[in-house]
C-alpha positions in Angstrom: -10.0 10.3 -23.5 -6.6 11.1 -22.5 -8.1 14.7 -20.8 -10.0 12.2 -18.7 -7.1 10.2 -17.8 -4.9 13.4 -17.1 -8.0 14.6 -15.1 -8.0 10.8 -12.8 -4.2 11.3 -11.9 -4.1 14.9 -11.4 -6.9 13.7 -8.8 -5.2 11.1 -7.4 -2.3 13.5 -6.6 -4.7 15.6 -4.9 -6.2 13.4 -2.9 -2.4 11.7 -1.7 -1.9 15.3 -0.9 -4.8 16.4 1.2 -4.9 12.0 2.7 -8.6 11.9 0.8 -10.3 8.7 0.2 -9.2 7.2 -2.9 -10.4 3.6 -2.0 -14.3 5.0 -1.5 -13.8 7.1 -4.9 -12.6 3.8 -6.9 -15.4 1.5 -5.6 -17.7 4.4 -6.8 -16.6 4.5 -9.9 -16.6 0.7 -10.4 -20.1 1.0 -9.3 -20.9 3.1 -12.3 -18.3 1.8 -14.8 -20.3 0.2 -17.9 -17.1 -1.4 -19.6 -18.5 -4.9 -18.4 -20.2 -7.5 -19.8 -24.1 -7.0 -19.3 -26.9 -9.1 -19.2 -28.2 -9.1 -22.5 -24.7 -10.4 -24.1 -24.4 -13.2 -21.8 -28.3 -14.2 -22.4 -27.7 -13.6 -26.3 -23.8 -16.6 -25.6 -26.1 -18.6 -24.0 -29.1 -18.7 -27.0 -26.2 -19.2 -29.6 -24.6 -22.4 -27.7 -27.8 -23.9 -26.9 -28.7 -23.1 -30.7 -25.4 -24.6 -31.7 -26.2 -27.8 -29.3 -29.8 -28.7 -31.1 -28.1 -28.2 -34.8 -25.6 -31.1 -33.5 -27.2 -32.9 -31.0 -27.2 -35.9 -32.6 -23.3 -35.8 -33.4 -23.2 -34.3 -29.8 -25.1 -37.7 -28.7 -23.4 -40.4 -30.7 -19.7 -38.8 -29.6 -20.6 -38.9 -25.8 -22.1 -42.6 -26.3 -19.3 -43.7 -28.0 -16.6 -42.3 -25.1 -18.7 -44.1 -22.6 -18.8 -47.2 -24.4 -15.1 -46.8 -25.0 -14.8 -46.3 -21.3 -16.7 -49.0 -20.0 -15.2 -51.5 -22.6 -11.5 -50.5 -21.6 -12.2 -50.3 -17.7 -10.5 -53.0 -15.8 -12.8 -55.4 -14.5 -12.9 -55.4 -10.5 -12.3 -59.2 -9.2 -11.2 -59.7 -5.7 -12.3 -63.2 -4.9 -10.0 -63.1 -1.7 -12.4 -61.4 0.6 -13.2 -63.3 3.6 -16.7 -63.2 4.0 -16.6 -65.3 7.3 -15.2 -62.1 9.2 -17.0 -61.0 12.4 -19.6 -58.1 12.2 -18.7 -54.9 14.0 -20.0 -54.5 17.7 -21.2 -51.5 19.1 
């Protein structure tokens, strides 16, 4: 690994040098770089969080009922019975 990595600066000297290219060179080798994640892992999070939902979906269910309970309970009511109701409609 580290030949490789002497290799990559040795040609980045070479290309400062001669004024090459490195931007077109980088996107190229980001193109075929496989460090990333691929499909198959992300498919494979996504079974094991939906798997973990339907184990606890009734804890899931009875916490999210109970916050909005908890909301709704604790929510200010909205009174405002000084609106004039006698006001003139808008004309065009």
């Amino acid at each position: 690994m580290s030949d490789f990595k002497d290799a990559e600066f040795k040609e980045y000297k070479i290309d400062i040098v001669k004024g090459g290219s490195k931007m077109l060179k980088e996107v190229k080798g980001f193109i075929v770089e496989e460090d990333g994640i691929s499909t198959v892992e992300i498919v494979v999070i996504i079974a094991i969080l939906i798997g973990i939902a339907l184990l606890f979906r009734k804890s899931i269910t009875a916490y999210v009922q109970r916050v909005i309970r908890n909301f709704i309970d604790t929510a200010p009511a909205v009174e405002n019975n000084e609106i004039d109701m006698t006001a003139p409609l808008p004309t065009d």
